[in-house]
N, C-alpha and C positions, 0 to 999 in steps of 0.2 A: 225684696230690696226696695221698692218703689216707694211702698207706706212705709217703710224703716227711716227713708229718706225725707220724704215727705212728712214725715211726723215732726223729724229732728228739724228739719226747717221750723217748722210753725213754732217749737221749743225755741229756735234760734233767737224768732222775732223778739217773742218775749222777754230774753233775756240783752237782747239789744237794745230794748224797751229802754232796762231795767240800768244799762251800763252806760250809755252815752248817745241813744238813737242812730239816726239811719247814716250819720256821720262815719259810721264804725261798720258799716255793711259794703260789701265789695261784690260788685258782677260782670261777670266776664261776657262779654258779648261776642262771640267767634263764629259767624256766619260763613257761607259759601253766597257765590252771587245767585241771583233768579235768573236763570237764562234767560235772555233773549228779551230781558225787563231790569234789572237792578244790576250793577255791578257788588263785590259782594264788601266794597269799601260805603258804598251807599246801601246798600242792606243793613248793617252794623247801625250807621247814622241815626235811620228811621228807628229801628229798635231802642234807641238810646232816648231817641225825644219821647216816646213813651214813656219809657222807665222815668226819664227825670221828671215827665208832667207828676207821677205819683209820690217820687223821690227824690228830687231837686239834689239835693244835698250830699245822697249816696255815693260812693267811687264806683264809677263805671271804666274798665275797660276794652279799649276796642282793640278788637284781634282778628280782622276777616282774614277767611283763608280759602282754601282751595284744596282739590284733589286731586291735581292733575290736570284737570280740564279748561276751558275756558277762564279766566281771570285770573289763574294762578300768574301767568307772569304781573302784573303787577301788583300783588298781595304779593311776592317778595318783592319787588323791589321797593314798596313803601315798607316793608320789615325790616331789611337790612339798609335803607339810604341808598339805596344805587342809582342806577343812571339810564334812561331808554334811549335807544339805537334804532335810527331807521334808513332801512335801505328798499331798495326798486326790487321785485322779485315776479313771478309769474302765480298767478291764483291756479286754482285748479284745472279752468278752463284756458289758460294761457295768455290771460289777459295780464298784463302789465300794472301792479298796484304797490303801494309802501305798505312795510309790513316790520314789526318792528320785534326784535332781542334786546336782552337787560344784561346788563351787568352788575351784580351785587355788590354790596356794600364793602366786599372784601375786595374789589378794582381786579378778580381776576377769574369768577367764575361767570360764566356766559349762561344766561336762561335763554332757552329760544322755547316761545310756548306755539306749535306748529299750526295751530287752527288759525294764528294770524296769518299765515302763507298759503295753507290748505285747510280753509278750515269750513264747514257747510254755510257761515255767515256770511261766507262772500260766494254764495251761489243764489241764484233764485227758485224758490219752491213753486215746483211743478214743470219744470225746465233741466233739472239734473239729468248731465248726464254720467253715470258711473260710468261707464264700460272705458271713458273716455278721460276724465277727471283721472289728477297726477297731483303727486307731493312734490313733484319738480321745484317750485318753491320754496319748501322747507329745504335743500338741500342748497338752495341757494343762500338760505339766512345762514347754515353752518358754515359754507363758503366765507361770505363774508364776515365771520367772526373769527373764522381762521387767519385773513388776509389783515385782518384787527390786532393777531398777535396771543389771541386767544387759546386755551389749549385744556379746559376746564370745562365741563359744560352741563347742565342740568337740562333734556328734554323732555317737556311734556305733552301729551297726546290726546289730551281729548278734545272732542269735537269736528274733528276729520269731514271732508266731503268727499274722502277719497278711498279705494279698494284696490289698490296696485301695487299692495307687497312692498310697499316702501321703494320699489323700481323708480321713482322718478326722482327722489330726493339722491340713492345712489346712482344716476344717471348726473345730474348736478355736478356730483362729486367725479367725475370721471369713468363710474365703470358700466362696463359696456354686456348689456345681454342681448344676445346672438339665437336669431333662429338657423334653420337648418341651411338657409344660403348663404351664410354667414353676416346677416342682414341685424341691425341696432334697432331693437325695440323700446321703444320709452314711452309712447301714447296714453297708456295707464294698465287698467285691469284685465281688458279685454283681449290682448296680446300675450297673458302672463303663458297661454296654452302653446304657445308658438315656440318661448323660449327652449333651445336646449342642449347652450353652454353660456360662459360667463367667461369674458377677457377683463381680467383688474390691470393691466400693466400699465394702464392711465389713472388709475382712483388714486386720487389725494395721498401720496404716503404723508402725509401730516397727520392724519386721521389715529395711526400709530403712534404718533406722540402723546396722543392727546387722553381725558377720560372721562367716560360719557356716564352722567347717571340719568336712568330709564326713567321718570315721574309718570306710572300709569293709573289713571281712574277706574279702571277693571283690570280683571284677570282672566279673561280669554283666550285660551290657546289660537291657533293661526288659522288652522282649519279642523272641519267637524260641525257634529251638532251644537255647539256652543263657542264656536270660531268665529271671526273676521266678521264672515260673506254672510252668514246664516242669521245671525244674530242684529247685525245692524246697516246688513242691506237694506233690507224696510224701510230701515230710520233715512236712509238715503235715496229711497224712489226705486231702487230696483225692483223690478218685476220678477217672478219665478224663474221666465228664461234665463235672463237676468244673472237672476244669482245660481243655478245651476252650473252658467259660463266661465261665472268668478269663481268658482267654487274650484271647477274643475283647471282654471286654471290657477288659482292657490296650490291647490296639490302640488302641478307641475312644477311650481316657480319654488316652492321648500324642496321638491326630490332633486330640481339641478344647485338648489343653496348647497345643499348637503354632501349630494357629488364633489362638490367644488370645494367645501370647506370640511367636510367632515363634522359640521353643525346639523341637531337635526332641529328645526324650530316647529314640527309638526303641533308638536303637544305642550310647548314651553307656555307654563302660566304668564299673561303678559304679552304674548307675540304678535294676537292677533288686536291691539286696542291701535288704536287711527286706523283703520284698515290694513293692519298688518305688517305698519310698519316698527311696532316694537322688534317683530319676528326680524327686520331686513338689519337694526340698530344692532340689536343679538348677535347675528350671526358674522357681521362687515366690521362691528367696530369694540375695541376696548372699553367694555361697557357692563352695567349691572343692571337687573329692571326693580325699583323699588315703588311698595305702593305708593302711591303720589300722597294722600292724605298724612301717611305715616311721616312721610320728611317732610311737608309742609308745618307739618307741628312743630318735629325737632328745630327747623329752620328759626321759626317765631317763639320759640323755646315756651309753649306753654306749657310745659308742665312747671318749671318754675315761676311764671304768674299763679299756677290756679292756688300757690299757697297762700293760706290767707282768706282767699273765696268763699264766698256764702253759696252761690250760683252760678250756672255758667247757660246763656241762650246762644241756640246755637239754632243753623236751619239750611235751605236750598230750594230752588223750586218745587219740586214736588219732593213727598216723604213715601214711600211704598218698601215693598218686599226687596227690590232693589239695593234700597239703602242700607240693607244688610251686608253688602258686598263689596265693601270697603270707599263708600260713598263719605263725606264730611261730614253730617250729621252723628254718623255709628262712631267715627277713628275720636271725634270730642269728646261725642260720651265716654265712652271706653276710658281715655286718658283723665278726665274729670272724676269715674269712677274709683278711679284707683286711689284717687286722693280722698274720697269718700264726699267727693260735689254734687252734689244732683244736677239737671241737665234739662234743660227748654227745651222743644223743639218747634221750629215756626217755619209752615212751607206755606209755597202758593196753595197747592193742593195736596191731599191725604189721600192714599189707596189703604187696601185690604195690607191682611198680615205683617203689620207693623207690631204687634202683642212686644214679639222678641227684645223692642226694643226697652222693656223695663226691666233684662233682666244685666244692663250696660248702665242702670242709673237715671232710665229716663223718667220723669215725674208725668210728661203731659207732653201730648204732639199735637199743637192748631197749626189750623187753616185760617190765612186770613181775609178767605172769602165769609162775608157777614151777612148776604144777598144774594139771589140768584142775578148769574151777570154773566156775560160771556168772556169767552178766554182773551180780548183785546181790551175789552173794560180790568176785567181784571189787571191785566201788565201794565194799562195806562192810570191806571189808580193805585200802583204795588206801592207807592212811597208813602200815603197816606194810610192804606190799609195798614203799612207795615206799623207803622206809629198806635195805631187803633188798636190794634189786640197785643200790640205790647204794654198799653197801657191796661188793657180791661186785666192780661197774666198777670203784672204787677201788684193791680189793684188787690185781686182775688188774693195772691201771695201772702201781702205784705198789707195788709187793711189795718190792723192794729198798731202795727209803726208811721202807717202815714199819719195817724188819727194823736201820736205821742205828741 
């Protein structure tokens, strides 16, 4: 499929040559941001001033998007014209920060993207602490979109700094988990072993009015070898004890969910992404969990842009094995595949077993590191860089149209 694609391209140029030049060429540009370095509205930019150094003249579209994770809330609200919303909330460690929900273009669906409330950027690396860290926060941004009139809601989950089963955001909302003296625990993950029962006769019944769609970046069951605790303690400083602790008390906090609701969110694809609080979303509220890549696409309706398309670049920080697993790089291709678009890929950095990804349409995966350089130069150079090897892809692409 790769040289199928990539032949027909180089056929394209020619005959675009031949018809009206680079006037008549269309590229889609539909990045993810660079963590923790580009927003993925400034990711798109940089790739565009390349491309036009080569092809000034060509129609480029920009379409950043998201998977769920960080920068999705606003890659929709510039999609649909909407509107941001900020209010006073608690971070994970209970400190006091604005933290901001969207409202889309339609003036009645609420985005709340949770890593602004709980999310590992408002923690300091080497200082975490899980056992302790709460989405308390993010239940307060529900809170207040309720109290807004809201009843509509799109959450997304990635980038968490938290391990607490979603306890603290339904703590927010009123409901109450109970250890054995009949004592309220809410502190975060470390207590999850304590709980064991659950009084709702205080949670939100608005909550019930309302409908929640799940926008997750993975598919992680709650708990298990490829759960919550296991999978992206690491990424958040826990230690072995650590995650042992949370482990053991994830179990407990799904056995008394289930008791109580007849939910079992053990194994539910989805449950376990922000630490688990897709599983808490699942089981408390009127709700679906959809991969987040998937409706970020329908939302910016690109599959009717790619009509038309010669190309589509697409990318994220790093591009690896992962990216197979319903990351934004894979869900573009895939959707540009179908239209028979071939497909760029540009990350910070490249890992092993990305092969898979030519048989989605991908033509070529760079890095736009050009230098050896460490991972601060890298992030503090990404706008430039980005411009640089979107210029050198172009060049190599399309050399015989820039030259008509």
């Amino acid at each position: 499929m790769k040289d199928v694609l990539q032949s027909g391209l180089y056929d394209l140029v020619k005959v675009i040559c031949q018809t009206g030049g680079e006037t008549t060429l269309k590229i889609i540009i539909a990045p993810d941001s660079f963590k923790g370095s580009m927003s993925a509205v400034a990711v798109a930019k940089s790739i565009e001033k390349g491309v036009k150094r080569v092809l000034p003249r060509c129609k480029t579209l920009l379409l950043p998007v998201g998977d769920g994770g960080e920068g999705t809330l606003e890659v929709l609200i510039k999609a649909t014209g909407g509107e941001i919303r900020t209010c006073r909330v608690k971070d994970p460690t209970g400190n006091i920060v604005d933290a901001n929900y969207g409202l889309l273009g339609n003036r009645k669906t609420c985005v709340i993207e949770m890593s602004t409330a709980s999310g590992l950027n408002l923690t300091t690396p080497g200082s975490r602490e899980i056992l302790t860290s709460s989405s308390y926060g993010t239940g307060e941004l529900i809170l207040n979109a309720l109290n807004d009139g809201l009843r509509d809601f799109v959450i997304t989950l990635g980038g968490s700094a938290t391990n607490d089963g979603g306890l603290g955001m339904l703590s927010a909302l009123g409901l109450k988990a109970l250890d054995c003296s009949g004592n309220k625990l809410m502190s975060g993950g470390g207590d999850l072993s304590k709980i064991v029962s659950i009084d709702d006769t205080t949670f939100d019944k608005r909550i019930h009015e309302c409908n929640f769609t799940i926008a997750s970046d993975v598919q992680n069951p709650f708990i298990g070898h490829n759960g919550a605790t296991r999978v992206f303690g690491p990424q958040k400083e826990a230690n072995k004890e650590e995650i042992e602790r949370l482990e053991k008390g994830m179990k407990n906090w799904a056995d008394v969910i289930e008791k109580h609701t007849d939910i079992k969110i053990h194994q539910v694809a989805g449950a376990g992404a922000a630490g688990g609080l897709g599983g808490a979303l699942y089981a408390f509220f009127p709700s679906e969990i959809k991969s987040g890549i998937d409706f970020i696409i329908d939302i910016i309706n690109l599959d009717d842009h790619l009509q038309g398309a010669n190309l589509v670049i697409t990318g994220e920080g790093r591009v690896d094995n992962q990216t197979l697993f319903g990351k934004t790089p894979l869900g573009v291709a895939m959707r540009a595949n179908e239209k028979n678009v071939p497909t760029i890929i540009i990350a910070g950095s490249v890992g092993e077993d990305i092969e898979s990804l030519n048989e989605y349409g991908v033509i070529g995966v760079y890095s736009i590191i050009n230098e050896p350089m460490t991972l601060s130069q890298a992030i503090n150079n990404a706008n430039k860089l980005l411009e640089n090897i979107s210029y050198q892809i172009t060049y190599s692409l399309f050399y015989e149209l820039s030259k008509a």
